[in-house]
PyMOL Python script that loads the backbone (N, CA, C, O; Angstrom):
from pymol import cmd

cmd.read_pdbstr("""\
ATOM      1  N   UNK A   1       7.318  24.922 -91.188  1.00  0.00           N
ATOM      2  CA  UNK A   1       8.391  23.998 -90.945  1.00  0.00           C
ATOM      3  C   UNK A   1       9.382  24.664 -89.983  1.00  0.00           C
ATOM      4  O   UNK A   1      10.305  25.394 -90.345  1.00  0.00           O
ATOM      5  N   UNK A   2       9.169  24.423 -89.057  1.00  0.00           N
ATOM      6  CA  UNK A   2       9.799  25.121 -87.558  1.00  0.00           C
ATOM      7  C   UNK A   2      11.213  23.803 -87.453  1.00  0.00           C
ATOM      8  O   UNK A   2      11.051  22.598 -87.648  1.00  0.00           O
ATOM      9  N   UNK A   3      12.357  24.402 -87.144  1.00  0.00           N
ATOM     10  CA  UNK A   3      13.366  24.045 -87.221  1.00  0.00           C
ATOM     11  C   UNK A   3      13.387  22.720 -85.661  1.00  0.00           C
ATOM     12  O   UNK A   3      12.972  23.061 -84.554  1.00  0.00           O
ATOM     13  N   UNK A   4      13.809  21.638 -85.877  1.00  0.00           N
ATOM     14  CA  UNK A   4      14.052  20.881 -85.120  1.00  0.00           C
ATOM     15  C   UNK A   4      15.359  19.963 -84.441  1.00  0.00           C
ATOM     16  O   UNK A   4      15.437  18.946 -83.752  1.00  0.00           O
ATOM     17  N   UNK A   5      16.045  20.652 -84.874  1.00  0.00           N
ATOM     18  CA  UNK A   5      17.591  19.624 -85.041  1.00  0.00           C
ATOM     19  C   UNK A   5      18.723  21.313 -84.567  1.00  0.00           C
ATOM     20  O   UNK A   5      18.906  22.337 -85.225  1.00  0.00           O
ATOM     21  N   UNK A   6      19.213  20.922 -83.263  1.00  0.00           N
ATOM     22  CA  UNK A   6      20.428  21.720 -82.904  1.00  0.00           C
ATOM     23  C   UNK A   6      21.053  22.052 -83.413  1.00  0.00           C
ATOM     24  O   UNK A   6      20.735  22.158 -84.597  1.00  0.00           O
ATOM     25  N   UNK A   7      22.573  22.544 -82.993  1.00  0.00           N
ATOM     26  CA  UNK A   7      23.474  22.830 -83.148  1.00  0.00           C
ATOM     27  C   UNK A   7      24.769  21.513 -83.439  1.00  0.00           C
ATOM     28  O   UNK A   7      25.496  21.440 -84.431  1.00  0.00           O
ATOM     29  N   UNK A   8      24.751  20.616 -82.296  1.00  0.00           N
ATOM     30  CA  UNK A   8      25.647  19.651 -82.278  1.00  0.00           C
ATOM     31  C   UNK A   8      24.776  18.822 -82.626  1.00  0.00           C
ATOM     32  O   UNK A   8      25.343  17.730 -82.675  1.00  0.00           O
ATOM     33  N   UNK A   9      23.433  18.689 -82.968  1.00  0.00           N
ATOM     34  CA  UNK A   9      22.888  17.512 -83.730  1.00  0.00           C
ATOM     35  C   UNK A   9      23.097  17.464 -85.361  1.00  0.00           C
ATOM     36  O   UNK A   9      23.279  16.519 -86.127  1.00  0.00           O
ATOM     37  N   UNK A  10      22.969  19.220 -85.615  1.00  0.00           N
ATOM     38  CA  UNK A  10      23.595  19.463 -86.963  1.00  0.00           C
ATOM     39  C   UNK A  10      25.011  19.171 -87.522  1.00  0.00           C
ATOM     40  O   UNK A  10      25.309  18.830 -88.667  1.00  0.00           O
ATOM     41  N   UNK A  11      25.683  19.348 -86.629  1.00  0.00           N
ATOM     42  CA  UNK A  11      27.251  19.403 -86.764  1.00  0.00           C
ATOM     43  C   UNK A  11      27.525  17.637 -86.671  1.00  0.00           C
ATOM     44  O   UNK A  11      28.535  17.234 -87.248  1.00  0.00           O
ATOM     45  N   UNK A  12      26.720  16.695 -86.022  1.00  0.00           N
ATOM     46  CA  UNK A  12      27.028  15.485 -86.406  1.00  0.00           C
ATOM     47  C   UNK A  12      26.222  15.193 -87.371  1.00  0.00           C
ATOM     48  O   UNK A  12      26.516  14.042 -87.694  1.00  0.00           O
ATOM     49  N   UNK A  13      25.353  15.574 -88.038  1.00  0.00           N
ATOM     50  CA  UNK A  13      24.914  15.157 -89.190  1.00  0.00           C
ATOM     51  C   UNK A  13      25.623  15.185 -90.347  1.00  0.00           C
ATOM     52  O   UNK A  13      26.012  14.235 -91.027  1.00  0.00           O
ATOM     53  N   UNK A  14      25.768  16.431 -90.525  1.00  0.00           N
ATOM     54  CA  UNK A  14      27.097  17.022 -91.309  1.00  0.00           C
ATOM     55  C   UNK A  14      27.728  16.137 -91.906  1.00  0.00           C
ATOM     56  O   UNK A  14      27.548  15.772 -93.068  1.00  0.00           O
ATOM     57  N   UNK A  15      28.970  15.503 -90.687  1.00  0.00           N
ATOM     58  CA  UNK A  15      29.919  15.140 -90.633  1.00  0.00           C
ATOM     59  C   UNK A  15      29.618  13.617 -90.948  1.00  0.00           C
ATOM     60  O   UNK A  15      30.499  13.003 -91.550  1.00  0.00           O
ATOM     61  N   UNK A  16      28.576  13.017 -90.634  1.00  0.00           N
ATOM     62  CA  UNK A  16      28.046  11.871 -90.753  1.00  0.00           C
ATOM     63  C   UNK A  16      27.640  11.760 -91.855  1.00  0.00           C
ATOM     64  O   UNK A  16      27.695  10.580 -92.202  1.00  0.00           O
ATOM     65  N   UNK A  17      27.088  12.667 -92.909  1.00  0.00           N
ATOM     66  CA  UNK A  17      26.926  12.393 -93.907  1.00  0.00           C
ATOM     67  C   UNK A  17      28.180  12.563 -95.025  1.00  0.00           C
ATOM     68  O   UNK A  17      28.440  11.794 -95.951  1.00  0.00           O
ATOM     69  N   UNK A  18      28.793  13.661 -94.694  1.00  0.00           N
ATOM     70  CA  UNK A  18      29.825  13.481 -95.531  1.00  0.00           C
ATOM     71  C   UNK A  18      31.391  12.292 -95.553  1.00  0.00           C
ATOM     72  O   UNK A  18      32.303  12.219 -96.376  1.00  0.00           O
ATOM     73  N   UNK A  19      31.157  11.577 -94.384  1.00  0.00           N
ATOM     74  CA  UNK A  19      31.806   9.835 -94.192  1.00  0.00           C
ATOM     75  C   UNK A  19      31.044   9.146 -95.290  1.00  0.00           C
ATOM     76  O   UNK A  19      31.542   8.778 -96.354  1.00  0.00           O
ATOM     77  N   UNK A  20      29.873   9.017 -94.954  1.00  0.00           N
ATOM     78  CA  UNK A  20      29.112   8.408 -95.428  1.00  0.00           C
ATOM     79  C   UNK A  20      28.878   8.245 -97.062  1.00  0.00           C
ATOM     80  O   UNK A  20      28.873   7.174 -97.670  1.00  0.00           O
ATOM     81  N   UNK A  21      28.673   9.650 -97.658  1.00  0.00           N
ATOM     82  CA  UNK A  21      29.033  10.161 -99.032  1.00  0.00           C
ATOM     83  C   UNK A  21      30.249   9.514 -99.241  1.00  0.00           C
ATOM     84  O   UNK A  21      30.189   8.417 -99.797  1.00  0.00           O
ATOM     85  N   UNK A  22      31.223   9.904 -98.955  1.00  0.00           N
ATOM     86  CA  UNK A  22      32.462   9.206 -98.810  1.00  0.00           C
ATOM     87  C   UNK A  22      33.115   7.974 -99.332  1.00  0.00           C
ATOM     88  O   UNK A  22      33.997   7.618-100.114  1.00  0.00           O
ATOM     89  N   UNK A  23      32.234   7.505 -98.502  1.00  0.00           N
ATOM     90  CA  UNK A  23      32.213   5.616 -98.776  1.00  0.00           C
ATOM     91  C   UNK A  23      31.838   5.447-100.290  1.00  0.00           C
ATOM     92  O   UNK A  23      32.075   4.392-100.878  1.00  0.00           O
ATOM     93  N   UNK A  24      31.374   6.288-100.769  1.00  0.00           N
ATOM     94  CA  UNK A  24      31.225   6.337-102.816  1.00  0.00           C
ATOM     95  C   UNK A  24      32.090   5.468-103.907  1.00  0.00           C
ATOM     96  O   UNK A  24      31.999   4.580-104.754  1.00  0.00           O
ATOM     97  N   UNK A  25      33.308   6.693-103.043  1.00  0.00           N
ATOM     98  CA  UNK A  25      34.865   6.505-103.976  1.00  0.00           C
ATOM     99  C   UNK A  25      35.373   5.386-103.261  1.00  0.00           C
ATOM    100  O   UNK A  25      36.406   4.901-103.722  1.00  0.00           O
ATOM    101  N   UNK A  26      34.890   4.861-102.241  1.00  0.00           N
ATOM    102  CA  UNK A  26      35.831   2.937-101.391  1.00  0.00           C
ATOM    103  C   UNK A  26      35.153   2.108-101.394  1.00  0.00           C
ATOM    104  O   UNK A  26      35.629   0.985-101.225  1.00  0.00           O
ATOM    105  N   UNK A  27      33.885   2.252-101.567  1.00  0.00           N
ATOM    106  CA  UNK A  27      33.831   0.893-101.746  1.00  0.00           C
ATOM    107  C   UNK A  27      33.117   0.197-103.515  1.00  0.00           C
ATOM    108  O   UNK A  27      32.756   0.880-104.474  1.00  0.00           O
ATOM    109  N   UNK A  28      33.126  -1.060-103.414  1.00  0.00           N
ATOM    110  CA  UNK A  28      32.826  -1.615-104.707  1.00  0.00           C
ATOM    111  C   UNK A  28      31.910  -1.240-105.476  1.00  0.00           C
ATOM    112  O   UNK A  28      31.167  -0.393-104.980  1.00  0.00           O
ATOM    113  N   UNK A  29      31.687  -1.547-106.482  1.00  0.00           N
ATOM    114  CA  UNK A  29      30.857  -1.050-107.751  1.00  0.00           C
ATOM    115  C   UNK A  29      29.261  -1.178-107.744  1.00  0.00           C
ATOM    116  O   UNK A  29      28.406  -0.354-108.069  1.00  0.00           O
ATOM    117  N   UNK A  30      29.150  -2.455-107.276  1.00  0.00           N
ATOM    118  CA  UNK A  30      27.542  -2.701-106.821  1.00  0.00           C
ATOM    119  C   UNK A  30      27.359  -2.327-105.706  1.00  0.00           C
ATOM    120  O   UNK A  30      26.166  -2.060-105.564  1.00  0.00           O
ATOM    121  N   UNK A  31      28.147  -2.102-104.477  1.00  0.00           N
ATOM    122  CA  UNK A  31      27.390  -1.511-103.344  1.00  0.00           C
ATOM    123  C   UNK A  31      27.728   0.226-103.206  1.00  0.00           C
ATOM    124  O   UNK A  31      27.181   0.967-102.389  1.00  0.00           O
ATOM    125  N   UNK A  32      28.649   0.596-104.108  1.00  0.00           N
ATOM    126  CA  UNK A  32      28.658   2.056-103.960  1.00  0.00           C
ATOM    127  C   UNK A  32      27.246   2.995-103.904  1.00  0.00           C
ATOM    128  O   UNK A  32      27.199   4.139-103.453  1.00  0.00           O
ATOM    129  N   UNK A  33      26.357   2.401-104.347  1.00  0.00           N
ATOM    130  CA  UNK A  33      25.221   3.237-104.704  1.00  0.00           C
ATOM    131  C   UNK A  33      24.654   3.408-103.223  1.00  0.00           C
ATOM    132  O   UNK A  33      23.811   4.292-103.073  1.00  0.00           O
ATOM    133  N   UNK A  34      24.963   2.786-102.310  1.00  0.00           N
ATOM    134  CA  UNK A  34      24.227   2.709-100.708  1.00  0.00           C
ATOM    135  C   UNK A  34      24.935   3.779-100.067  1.00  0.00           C
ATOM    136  O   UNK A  34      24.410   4.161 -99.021  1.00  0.00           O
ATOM    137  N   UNK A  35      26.105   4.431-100.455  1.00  0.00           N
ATOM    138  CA  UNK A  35      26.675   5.212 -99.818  1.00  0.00           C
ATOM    139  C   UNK A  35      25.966   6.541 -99.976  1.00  0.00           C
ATOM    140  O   UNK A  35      26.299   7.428 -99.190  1.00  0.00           O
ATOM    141  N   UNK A  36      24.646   6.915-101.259  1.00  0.00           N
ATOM    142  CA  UNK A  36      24.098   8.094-101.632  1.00  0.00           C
ATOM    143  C   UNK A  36      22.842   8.391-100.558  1.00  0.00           C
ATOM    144  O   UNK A  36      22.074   9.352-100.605  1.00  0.00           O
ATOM    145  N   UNK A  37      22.844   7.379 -99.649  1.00  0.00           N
ATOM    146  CA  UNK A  37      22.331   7.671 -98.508  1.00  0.00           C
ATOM    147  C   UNK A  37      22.713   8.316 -97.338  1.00  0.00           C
ATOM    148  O   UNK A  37      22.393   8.094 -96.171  1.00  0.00           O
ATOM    149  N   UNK A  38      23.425   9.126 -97.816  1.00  0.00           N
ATOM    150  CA  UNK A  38      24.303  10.078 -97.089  1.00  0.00           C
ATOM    151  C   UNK A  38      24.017  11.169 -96.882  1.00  0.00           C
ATOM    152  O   UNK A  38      24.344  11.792 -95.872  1.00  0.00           O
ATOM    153  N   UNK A  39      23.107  11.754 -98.151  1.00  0.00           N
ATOM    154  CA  UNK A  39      22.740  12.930 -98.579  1.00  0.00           C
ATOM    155  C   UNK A  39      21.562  13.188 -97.491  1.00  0.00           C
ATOM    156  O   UNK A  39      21.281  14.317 -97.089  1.00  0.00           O
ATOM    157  N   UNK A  40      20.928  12.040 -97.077  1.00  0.00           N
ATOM    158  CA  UNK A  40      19.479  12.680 -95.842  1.00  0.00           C
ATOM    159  C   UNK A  40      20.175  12.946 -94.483  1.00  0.00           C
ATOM    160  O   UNK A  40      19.496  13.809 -93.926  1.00  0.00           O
ATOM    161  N   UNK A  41      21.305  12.567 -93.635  1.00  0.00           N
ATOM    162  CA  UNK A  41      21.867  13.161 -92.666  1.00  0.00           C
ATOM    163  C   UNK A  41      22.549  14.735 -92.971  1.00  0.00           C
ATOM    164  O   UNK A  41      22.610  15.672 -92.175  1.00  0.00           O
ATOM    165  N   UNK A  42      23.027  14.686 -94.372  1.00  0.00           N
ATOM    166  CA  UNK A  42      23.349  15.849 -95.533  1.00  0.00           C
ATOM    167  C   UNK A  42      22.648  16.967 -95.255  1.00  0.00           C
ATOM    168  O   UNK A  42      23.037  18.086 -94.918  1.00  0.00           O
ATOM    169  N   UNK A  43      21.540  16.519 -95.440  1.00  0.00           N
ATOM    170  CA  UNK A  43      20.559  17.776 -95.971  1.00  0.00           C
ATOM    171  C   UNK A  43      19.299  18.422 -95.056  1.00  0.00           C
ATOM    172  O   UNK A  43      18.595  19.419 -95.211  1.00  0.00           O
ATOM    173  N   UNK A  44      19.382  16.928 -93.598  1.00  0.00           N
ATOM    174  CA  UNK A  44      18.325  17.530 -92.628  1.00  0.00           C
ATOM    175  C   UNK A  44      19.583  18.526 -91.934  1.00  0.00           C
ATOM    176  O   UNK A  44      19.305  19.664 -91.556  1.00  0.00           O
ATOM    177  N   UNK A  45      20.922  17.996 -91.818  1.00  0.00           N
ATOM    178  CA  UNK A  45      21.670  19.123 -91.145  1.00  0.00           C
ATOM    179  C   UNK A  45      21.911  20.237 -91.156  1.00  0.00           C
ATOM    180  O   UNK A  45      22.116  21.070 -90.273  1.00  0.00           O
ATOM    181  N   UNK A  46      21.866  20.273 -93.056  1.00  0.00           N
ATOM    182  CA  UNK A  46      21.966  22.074 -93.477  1.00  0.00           C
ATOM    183  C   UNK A  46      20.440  22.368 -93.642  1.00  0.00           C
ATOM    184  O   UNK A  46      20.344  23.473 -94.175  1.00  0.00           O
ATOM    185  N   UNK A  47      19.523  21.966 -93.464  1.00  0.00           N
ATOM    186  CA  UNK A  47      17.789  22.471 -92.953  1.00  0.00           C
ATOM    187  C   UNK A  47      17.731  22.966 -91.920  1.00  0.00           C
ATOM    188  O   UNK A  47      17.315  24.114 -91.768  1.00  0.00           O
ATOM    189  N   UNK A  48      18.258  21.990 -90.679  1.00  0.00           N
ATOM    190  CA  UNK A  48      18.052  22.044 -89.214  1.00  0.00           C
ATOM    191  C   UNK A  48      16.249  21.766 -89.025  1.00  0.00           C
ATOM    192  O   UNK A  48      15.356  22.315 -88.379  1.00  0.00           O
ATOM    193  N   UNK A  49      16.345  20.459 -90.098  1.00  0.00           N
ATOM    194  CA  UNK A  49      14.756  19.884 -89.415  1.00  0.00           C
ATOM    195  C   UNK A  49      14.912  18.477 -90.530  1.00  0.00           C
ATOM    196  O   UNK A  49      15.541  18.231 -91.559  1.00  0.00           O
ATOM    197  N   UNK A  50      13.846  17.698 -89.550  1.00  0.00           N
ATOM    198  CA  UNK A  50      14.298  16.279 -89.984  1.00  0.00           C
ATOM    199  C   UNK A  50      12.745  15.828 -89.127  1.00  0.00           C
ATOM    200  O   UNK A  50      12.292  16.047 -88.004  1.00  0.00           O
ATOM    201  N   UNK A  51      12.422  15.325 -89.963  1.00  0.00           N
ATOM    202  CA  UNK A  51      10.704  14.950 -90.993  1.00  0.00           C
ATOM    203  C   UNK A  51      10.333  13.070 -89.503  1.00  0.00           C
ATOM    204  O   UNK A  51       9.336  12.496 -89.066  1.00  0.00           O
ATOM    205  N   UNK A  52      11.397  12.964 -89.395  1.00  0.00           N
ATOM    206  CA  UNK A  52      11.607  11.848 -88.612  1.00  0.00           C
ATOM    207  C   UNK A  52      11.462  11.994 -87.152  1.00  0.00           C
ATOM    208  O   UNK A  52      11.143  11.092 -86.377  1.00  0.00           O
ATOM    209  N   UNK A  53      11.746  13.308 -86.832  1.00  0.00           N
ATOM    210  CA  UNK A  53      11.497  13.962 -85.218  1.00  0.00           C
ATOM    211  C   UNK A  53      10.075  14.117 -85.149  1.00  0.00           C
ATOM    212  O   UNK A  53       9.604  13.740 -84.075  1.00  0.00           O
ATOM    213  N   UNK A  54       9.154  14.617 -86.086  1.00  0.00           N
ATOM    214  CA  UNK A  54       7.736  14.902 -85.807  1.00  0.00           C
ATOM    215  C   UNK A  54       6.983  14.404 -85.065  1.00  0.00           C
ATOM    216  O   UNK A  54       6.436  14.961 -84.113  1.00  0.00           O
ATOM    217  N   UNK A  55       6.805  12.748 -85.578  1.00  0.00           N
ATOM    218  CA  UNK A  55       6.275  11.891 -84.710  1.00  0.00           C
ATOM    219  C   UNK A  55       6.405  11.860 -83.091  1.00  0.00           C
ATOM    220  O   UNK A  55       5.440  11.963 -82.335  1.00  0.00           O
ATOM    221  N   UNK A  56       7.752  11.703 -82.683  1.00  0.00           N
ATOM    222  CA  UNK A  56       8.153  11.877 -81.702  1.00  0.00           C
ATOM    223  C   UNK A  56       7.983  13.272 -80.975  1.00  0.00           C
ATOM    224  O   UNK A  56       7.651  13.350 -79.792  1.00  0.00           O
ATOM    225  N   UNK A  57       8.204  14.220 -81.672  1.00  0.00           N
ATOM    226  CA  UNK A  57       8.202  15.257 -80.820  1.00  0.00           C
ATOM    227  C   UNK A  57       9.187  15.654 -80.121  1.00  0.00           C
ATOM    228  O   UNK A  57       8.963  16.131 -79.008  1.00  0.00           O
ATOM    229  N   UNK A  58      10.537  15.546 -80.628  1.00  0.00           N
ATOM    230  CA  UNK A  58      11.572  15.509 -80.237  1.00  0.00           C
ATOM    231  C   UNK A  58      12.603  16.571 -81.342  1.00  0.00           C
ATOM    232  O   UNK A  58      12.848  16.580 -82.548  1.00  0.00           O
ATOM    233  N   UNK A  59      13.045  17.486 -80.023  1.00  0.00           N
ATOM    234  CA  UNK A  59      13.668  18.690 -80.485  1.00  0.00           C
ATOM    235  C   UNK A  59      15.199  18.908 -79.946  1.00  0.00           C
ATOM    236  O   UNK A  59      15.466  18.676 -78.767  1.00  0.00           O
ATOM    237  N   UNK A  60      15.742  19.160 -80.454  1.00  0.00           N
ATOM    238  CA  UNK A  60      17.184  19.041 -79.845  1.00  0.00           C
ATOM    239  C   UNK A  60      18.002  21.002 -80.245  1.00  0.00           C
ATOM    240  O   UNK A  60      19.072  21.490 -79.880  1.00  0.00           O
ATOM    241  N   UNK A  61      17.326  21.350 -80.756  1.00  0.00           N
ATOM    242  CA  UNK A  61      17.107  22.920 -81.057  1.00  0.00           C
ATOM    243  C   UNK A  61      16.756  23.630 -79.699  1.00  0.00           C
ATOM    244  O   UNK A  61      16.342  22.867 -78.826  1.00  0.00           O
ATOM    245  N   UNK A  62      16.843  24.855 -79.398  1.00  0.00           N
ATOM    246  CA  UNK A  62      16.979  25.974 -78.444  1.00  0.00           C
ATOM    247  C   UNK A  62      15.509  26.442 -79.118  1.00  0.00           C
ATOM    248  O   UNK A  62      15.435  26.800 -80.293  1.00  0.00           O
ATOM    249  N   UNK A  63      13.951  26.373 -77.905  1.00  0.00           N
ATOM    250  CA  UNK A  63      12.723  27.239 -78.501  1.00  0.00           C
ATOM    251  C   UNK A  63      13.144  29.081 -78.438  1.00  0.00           C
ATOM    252  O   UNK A  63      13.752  29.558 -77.480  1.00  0.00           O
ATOM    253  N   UNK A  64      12.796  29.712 -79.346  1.00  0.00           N
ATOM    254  CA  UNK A  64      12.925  31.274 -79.729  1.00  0.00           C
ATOM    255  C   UNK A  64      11.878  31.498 -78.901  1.00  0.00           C
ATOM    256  O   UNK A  64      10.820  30.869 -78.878  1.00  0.00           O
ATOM    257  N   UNK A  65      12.240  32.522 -78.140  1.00  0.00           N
ATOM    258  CA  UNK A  65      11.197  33.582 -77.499  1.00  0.00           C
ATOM    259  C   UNK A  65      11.096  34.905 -78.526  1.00  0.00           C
ATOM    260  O   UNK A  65      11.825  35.898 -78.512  1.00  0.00           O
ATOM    261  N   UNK A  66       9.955  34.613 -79.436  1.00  0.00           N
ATOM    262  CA  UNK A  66       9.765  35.910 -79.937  1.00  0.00           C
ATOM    263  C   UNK A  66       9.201  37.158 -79.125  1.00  0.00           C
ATOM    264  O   UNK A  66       9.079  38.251 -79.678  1.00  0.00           O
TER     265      UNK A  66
END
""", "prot")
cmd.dss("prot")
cmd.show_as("cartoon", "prot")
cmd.util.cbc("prot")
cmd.orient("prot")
């Protein structure tokens, strides 16, 4: 699992998920639960890979010259 997701792709994920999380505590009782979809912009950001780029082939990460 080779890392796929940048620096500033991470840093808006981040931030995008934790708005998003967010929305928990504002909005109403039956739709609060849509806001726990927050946690997959959440959690590919602190990975730095996201299962959704594969297909594509699309890297927004710096390749390592070992």
């Amino acid at each position: 699992m080779n890392q796929n997701v940048g620096g500033i792709d991470r840093s808006v994920r981040i931030i995008a998920g934790l708005v998003v999380l967010s929305l928990f505590f504002v909005l109403g009782e039956n739709t609060r639960w849509w806001a726990l979809i927050g946690f997959v912009p959440l959690l590919t950001g602190f990975i730095g890979w996201c299962p959704a780029y594969l297909p594509f082939g699309i890297r927004t990460c710096k390749l390592r010259k070992d």
